[in-house]
C-alpha angles and dihedrals in degrees: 000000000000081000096058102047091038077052093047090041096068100021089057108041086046092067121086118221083230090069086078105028093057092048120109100200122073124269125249125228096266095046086052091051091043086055092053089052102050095041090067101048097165097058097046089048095049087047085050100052099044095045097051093042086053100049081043092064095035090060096036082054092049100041094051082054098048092049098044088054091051117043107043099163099077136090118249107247090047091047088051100049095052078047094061091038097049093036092048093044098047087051098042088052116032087022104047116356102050093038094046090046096053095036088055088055097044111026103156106045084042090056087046091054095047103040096092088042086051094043090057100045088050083048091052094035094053105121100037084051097057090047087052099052094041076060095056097042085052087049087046094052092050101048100033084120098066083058089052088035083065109028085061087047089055088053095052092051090055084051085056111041100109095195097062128089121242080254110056095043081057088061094040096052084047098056088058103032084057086076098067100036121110126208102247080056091072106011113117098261110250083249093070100035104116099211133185113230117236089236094050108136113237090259089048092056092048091047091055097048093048083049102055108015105212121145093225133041134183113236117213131184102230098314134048086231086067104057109172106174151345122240117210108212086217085067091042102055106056093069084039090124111045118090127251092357114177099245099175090080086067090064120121131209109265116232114233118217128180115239086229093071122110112236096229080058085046093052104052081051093055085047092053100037094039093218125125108207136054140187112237110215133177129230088272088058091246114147106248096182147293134296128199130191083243083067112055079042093058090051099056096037105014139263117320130206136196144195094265096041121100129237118259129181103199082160117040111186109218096178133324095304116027127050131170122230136163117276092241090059099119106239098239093063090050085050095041076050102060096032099252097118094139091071134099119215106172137017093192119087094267111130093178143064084241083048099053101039094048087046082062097038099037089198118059109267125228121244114275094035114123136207135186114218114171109314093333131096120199119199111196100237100173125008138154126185092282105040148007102238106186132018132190109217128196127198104227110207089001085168090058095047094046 
């Protein structure tokens, strides 16, 4: 049984989920059941442990006594020790080394041959597991700093490397910084979503999608709280010449998503769902805005443009320090900009230039108004009674930050 756990151990954890997400032919019975199993690792981890260190103890028991009954003409202690060395050798061989070494060659039918063995001991070892697991999340929550200690320190060693361009340290920086990011950080606010109206008339709807030329569009009923649908223009277009066509037949069901979640989560559920789009709500099931798949993907590489997409100048550069950019720019992408990625602005939960000023002013300023933060000025351009709207910034002692 040892031989087993130490088999599935190695054979499971070396297969990847996406083994079985990226396949194009249906999955058997067993890879379902072998998907199950690996999507949940801590919980096969915790069965496996638990199993093998168990039918370790049991055979180490009955093997003292076997002996014991057995040899009765030698002392104790030498007894003991031939015990410990038999014992240890027969565990480390037939217990960790054969099994491991089989299971590396042939992971997967060996994952194949042990699935059911491993579904029932998760099924005996329940409860144990679940105690084991409540243990982990408490170690996880007490030592969360030590992840954010490195990944910092990760960050610091890309600001160092000499020998690579301002580029690729940008993509690089991405790739990390992804870990940590949420989706309310990067989601199109609620402000900005262009919507259809479930009541359009067929004309209306046209006229929207001519005017803002996305290729996929919420659908609310009245208010944007009350999001029922999402309408795909690919769908769209092909009855784009017949007259008063009931388009709302062509809606599809949105997909809800909560602000909390991380984007790398995001992205392995648009994978698996294959949809491009989700609605961001917040825990009073309010919608706080909109996510694409483009997005998660501009956060990690960089924004991309394409033919159709217009052209638009959040950051505009006026000369080497001061540069002018709309109040709702989130303030990592002006500091990945202009190459300042290392500061912190805020430590309050802002994510934007509006955000951030407001944070210091606590009322909306009126154009013209000024404030220091840091070694930052930011002159209000452009601003109304609900929001600042542009922003001039200028880089005090840039020759000191850079």
């Amino acid at each position: 049984m040892s031989f087993l756990y130490s088999a599935s151990e190695v054979a499971l954890f070396s297969l990847k989920k996406s083994y079985f997400t990226l396949t194009k032919k249906k999955k058997t019975n067993l890879e379902n059941k072998i998907y199950k199993v690996i999507s949940e690792p801590d919980s096969l981890l915790a069965t496996i442990l638990i199993g093998n260190n168990f039918v370790n103890l049991c055979f180490i028991i009955l093997f003292v006594y076997i002996t014991n009954s057995i040899v009765k003409n030698i002392s104790g202690l030498t007894l003991f020790i031939l015990q410990t060395i038999v014992a240890s050798f027969i565990i480390l061989l037939f217990g960790e080394i054969i099994p491991k070494a089989i299971a590396t060659v042939y992971s997967f039918k060996m994952s194949c041959f042990t699935i059911n063995f491993i579904l029932f001991s998760k099924f005996l070892f329940k409860p144990l597991v679940s105690l084991l697991k409540k243990f982990n999340i408490y170690l996880s929550k007490n030592f969360i700093s030590t992840e954010q200690v490195e990944l910092e320190d990760l960050l610091q060693y890309i600001e160092e490397i000499n020998d690579t361009g301002f580029e690729e340290k940008r993509l690089l920086k991405g790739i990390i910084n992804v870990i940590k990011i949420r989706v309310k950080n990067i989601c199109v606010p609620r402000i900005d979503v262009k919507t259809i109206d479930i009541n359009d008339s067929f004309k209306t709807v046209t006229n929207k999608i001519k005017e803002h030329g996305y290729s996929r569009m919420p659908v609310i009923n009245k208010t944007i709280d009350n999001i029922v649908g999402v309408l795909y223009i690919k769908d769209f277009i092909e009855h784009y010449n017949k007259d008063n066509f009931k388009w709302q037949s062509l809606i599809r069901k949105p997909y809800f998503v909560p602000e909390t979640m991380y984007i790398l989560d995001l992205l392995e559920k648009f994978q698996q769902e294959k949809i491009h789009l989700a609605i961001v709500v917040n825990e009073y099931g309010g919608v706080t805005g909109i996510i694409t798949l483009e997005d998660i993907i501009e956060e990690i590489i960089g924004n991309i443009d394409d033919e159709f997409d217009e052209e638009q100048n959040k950051i505009v550069k006026i000369n080497e320090n001061t540069y002018e950019v709309e109040g709702k720019l989130l303030i990592n992408d002006f500091l990945n900009y202009v190459n300042l990625s290392n500061l912190k602005l805020s430590e309050m939960n802002v994510d934007t230039i509006a955000g951030l000023i407001l944070e210091h002013c606590k009322v909306i300023p009126e154009p013209g108004h000024k404030i220091k933060i840091e070694n930052f000025e930011f002159t209000i351009l452009q601003a109304d009674q609900r929001k600042i709207k542009k922003v001039k910034i200028k880089i005090l002692n840039a020759d000191e930050n850079n």
